[in-house]
N, C-alpha and C positions, 0 to 999 in steps of 0.2 A: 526427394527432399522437400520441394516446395509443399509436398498432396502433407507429409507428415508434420509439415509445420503450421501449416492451414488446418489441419486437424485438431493441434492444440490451441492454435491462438485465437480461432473461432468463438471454441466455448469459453475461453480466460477471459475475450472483450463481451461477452454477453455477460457473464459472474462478474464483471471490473462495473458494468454500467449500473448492475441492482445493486451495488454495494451503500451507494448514496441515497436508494430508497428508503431505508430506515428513517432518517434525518429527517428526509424533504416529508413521507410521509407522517410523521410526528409533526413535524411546522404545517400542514395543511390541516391535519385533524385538529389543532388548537386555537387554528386560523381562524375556524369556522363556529368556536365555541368561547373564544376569549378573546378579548383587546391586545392591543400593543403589548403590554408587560407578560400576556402570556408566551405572544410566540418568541418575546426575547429571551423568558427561561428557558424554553427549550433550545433556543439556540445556543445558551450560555452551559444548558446541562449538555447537549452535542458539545460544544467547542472540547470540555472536561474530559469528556473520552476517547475523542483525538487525540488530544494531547498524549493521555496515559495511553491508549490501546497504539499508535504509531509509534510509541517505545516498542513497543513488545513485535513488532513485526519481523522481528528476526526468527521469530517462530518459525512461521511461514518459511520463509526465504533460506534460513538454514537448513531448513528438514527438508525441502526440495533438493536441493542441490546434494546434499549427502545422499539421500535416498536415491537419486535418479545416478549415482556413480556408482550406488551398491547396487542398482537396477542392470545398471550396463557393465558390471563384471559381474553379475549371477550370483551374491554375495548374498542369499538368503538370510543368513545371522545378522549379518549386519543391516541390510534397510528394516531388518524388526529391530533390532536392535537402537537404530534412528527415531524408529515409532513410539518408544518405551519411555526414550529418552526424551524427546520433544514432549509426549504427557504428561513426566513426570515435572519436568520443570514447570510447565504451562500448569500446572495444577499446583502447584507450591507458588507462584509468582501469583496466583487467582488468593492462594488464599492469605499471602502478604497483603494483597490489597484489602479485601474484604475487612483483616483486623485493624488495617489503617484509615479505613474508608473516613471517620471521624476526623484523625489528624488533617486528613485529604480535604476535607469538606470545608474546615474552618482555615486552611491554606488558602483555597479560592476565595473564602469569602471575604480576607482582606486585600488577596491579587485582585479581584474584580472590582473593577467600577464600573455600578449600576445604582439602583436605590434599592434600599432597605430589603420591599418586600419582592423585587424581580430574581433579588438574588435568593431569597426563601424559598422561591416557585422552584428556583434552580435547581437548589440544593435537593428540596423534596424527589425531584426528579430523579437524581443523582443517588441518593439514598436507597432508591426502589432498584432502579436501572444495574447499582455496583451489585446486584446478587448475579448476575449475567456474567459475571467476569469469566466463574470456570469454564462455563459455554462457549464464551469467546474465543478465548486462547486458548480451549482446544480445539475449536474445529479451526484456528490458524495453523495447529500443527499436522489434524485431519487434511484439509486442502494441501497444506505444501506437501506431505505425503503422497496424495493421491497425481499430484501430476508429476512427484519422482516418478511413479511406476509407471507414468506416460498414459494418465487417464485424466483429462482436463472437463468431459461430458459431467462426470461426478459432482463436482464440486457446484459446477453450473447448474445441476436440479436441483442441490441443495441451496444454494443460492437464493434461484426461484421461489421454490416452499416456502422457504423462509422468513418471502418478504411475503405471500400470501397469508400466509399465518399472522403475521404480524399488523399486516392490512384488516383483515377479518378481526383479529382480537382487538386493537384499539378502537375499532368502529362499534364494538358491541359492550367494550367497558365504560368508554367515551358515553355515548348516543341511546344506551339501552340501562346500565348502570347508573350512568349522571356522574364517572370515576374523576370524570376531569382529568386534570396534566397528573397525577397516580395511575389511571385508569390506563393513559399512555406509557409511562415507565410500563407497570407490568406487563403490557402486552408487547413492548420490547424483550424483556425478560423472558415470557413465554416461546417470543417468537427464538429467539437464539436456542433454548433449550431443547424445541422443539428440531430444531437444524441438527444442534448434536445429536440425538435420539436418533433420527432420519440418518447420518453420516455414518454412528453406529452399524446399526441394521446393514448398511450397504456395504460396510467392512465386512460384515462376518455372511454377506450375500455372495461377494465378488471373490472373497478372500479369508474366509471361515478356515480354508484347510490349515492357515499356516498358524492360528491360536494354538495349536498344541505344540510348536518350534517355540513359542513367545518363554524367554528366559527373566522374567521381570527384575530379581534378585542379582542375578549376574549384568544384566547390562546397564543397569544404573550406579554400578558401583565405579568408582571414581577413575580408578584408570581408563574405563571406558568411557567416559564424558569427558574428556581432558580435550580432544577434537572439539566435540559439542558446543563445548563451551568457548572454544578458540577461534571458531569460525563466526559463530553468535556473537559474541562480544567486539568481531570488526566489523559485522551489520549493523550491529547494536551503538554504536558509535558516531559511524555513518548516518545511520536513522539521528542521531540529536543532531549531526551539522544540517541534515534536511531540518527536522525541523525549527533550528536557527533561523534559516534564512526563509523560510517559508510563514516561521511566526513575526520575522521583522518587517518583510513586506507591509501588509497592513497596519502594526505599530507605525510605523513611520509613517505610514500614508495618511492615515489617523490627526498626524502633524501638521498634514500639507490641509487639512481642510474637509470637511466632508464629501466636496464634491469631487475633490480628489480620490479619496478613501474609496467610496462609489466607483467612479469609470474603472480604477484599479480591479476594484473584486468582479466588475464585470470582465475586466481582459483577462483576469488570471481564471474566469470560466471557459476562457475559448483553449486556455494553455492547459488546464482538468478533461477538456474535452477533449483534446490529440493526446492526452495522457493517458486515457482510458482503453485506446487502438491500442497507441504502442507496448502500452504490460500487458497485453494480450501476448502482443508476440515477444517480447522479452519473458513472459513464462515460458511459449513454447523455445524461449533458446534454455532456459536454465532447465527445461525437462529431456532436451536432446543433446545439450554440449553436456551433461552432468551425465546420461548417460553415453556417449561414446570418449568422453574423459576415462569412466569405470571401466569401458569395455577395450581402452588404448587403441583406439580405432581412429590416428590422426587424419587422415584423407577425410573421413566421415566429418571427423569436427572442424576442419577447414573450410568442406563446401558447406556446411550448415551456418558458420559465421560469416560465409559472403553472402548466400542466401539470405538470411537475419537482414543485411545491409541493404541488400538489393530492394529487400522490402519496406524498407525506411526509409529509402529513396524515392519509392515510387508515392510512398502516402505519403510522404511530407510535401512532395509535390504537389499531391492531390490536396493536400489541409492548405500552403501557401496560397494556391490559385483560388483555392474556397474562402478565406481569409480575407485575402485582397480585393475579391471581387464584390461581397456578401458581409464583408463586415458588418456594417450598419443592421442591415438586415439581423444578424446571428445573434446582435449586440441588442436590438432591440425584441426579443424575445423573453429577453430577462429583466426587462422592466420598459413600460410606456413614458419613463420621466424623459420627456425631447432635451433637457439640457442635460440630464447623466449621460446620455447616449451621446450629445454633442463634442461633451468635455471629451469621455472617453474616446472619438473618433482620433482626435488630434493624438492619442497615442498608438494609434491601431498597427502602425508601424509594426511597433516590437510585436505583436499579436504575430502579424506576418513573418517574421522574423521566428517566431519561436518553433515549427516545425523543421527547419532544416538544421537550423542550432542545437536543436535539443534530442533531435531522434538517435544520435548514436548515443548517448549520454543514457539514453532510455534502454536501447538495444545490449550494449555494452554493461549493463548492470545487470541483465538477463543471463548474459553470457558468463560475467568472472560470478555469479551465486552458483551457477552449474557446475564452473569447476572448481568450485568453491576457493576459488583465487579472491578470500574475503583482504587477506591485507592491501592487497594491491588496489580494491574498489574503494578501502576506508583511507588509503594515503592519495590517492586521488582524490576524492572526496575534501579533505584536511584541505588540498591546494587548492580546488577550485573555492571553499568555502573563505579561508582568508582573500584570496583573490577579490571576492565578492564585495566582505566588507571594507577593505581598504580602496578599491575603486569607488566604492559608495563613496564613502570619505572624502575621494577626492573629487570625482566629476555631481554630488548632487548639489552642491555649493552654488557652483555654475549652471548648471544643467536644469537642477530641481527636480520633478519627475521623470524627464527624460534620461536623468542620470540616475536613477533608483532600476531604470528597465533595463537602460545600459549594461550598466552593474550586473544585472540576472543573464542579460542573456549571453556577455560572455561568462558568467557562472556553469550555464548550461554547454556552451561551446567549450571551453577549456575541461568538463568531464569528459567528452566525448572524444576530444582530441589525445586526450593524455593516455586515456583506457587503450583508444586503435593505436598509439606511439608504443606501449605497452603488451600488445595482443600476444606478441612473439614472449616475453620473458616471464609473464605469469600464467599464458594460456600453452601455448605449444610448445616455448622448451621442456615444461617440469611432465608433458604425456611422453614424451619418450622413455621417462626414467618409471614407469607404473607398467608392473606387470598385472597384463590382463586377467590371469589369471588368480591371482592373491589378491586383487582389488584394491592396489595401496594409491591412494587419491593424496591431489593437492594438499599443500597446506597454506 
């Protein structure tokens, strides 16, 4: 069990670390060709499609977990029929944006406060970049796909490529064309295209046989999306209370001061970086509980969720001790300013605090997408997220930022508490009732 979850979570924390190359690579290539107002559009055109593309990550998240239950009952129809489904959405929701892109653009540009022309650079960026969107959100339903069928290497070369391409292209529109921050958009563009192209090809390399089973007309028709869409929509839910409290963080801290604002986004890189380990192995639970869920194989998905824990035990350990010892050190890699690093020490605390707090919360999301136990992770979700903001409320008064981190990390601790209080009623009572055989999965 460990050899098979170390198989997945390997290649998911090598594809979770390129994911941010895009970004950082865009803020270096305009670092080195524009002033301040440059790299803050690109930061402002990033921000833009976080916001939109972490809406949609139910993609992903849904088509794994349905796919890896039709994987582990043998249910051929149906994980094509999840494949069909997840493109057909992701390719209608791509071309929503696309006609709104407009609406979208002159949204931010009264949400932003910046000046005049930072926020033009933005938008430019933004304008180029939204042609990317089919790309995107399909290869989220390509990858979550690909590690239902318990292939995690996949998604990871693609990964790779894709920031090479994208490297190579902005350096040649940039440095050779003179494209500037357009020259950057399209070879974002390019480079996502180029990823689906590559995803493609390795579908019909690894898995060609099964395009003549593919029923395109039958399995988009609405009875058969009614799951789809039931499971999706309590990811999708879940995903806004993240990003709630994920976009208040900084708002607020914003309030406290710049120097505050600062030490903050430097701790919240140390809590991105044990983020990046643990969805590693929270994919490989949502690719091994999803499928010994399909396959009614409870013993299997018992030892795999203590297993899952056992391993979030040992690197939270490992990140605590690395944390506490090394802070400064970790802290001062992401910027030489001695008093951003100083302020932010005085919080370093909750830094240390965030790997034991938070790794079931991380694990436990891996596990209820597998069995696709979505309402139980979005009403979990709901408590921990009010929790969050009404402790805000009452201890930053007092507290001030001690009470803003407070607030988070039992946000993180009462996910993780409620999900393992919960393991038995949404995980392993509802497998006794699924025959292996006819692959009838959670709801």
């Amino acid at each position: 069990m460990n050899r098979e979850i170390l198989r997945l979570a390997i290649p998911s924390i090598i594809t979770n670390i390129t994911v941010p190359l895009l970004g950082m690579v865009d803020v270096a290539i305009i670092g080195h060709i524009a002033n301040a107002r440059g790299i803050a559009a690109i930061a402002l055109g990033t921000m833009i499609f976080n916001l939109i593309y972490w809406n949609f990550g139910f993609l992903r998240a849904g088509t794994s977990g349905l796919t890896a239950q039709a994987y582990g009952a043998n249910d051929r129809d149906e994980y094509l029929n999840v494949l069909t489904q997840g493109l057909f959405i992701a390719g209608s929701v791509a071309l929503v944006l696309l006609l709104l892109q407009h609406p979208i653009g002159l949204l931010c540009k009264r949400w932003i406060r910046s000046s005049a022309d930072t926020i033009d650079m933005a938008l430019t960026y933004f304008y180029i970049r939204i042609w990317a969107a089919p790309a995107n959100l399909g290869l989220y339903v390509l990858k979550g796909w690909f590690i239902g069928m318990q292939n995690a290497k996949t998604p990871m070369w693609i990964a790779i490529a894709l920031n090479i391409v994208n490297i190579l292209c902005s350096l040649v529109f940039v440095f050779v064309f003179h494209a500037g921050i357009q020259g950057i958009a399209w070879g974002t563009v390019i480079a996502q295209y180029s990823g689906l192209v590559a995803a493609i090809i390795i579908w019909f390399l690894q898995y060609g046989n099964l395009w003549k089973h593919i029923r395109w007309r039958k399995s988009i028709h609405w009875s058969k999306m009614v799951r789809f869409f039931k499971v999706n929509l309590d990811i999708f839910l879940r995903s806004l209370c993240l990003i709630a409290v994920f976009t208040f963080i900084p708002y607020i801290s914003a309030d406290m001061g710049d120097e505050i604002l600062a030490a903050n986004t430097l701790l919240l890189q140390l809590f991105t970086l044990f983020s990046y380990i643990m969805d590693g192995f929270a994919y490989a639970g949502e690719s091994l509980v999803g499928r010994f869920v399909g396959a009614g194989d409870e013993p299997s998905l018992r030892l795999c969720i203590r297993r899952l824990l056992y391993w979030g035990v040992a690197l939270s350990t490992l990140f605590t001790v690395v944390y506490g010892l090394f802070g400064r050190q970790l802290l001062g890699i992401f910027t030489n300013d001695k008093h951003v690093v100083d302020c932010a020490i005085q919080y370093i605390l909750w830094a240390v605090l965030v790997p034991f707090t938070g790794f079931a919360a991380f694990l436990y999301d891996g596990i209820y997408i597998g069995a696709t136990a979505s309402q139980g992770m979005r009403n979990v979700m709901f408590v921990a997220t009010a929790a969050f903001f009404i402790l805000y409320a009452l201890l930053q008064p007092r507290l001030a930022n001690h009470g803003l981190w407070l607030a988070f990390i039992i946000f993180l601790a009462i996910r993780g508490l409620l999900m393992f209080v919960w393991e038995k009623k949404y995980i392993i009572n509802p497998i006794q009732h699924i025959n292996p055989q006819g692959g009838e999965a959670l709801a």
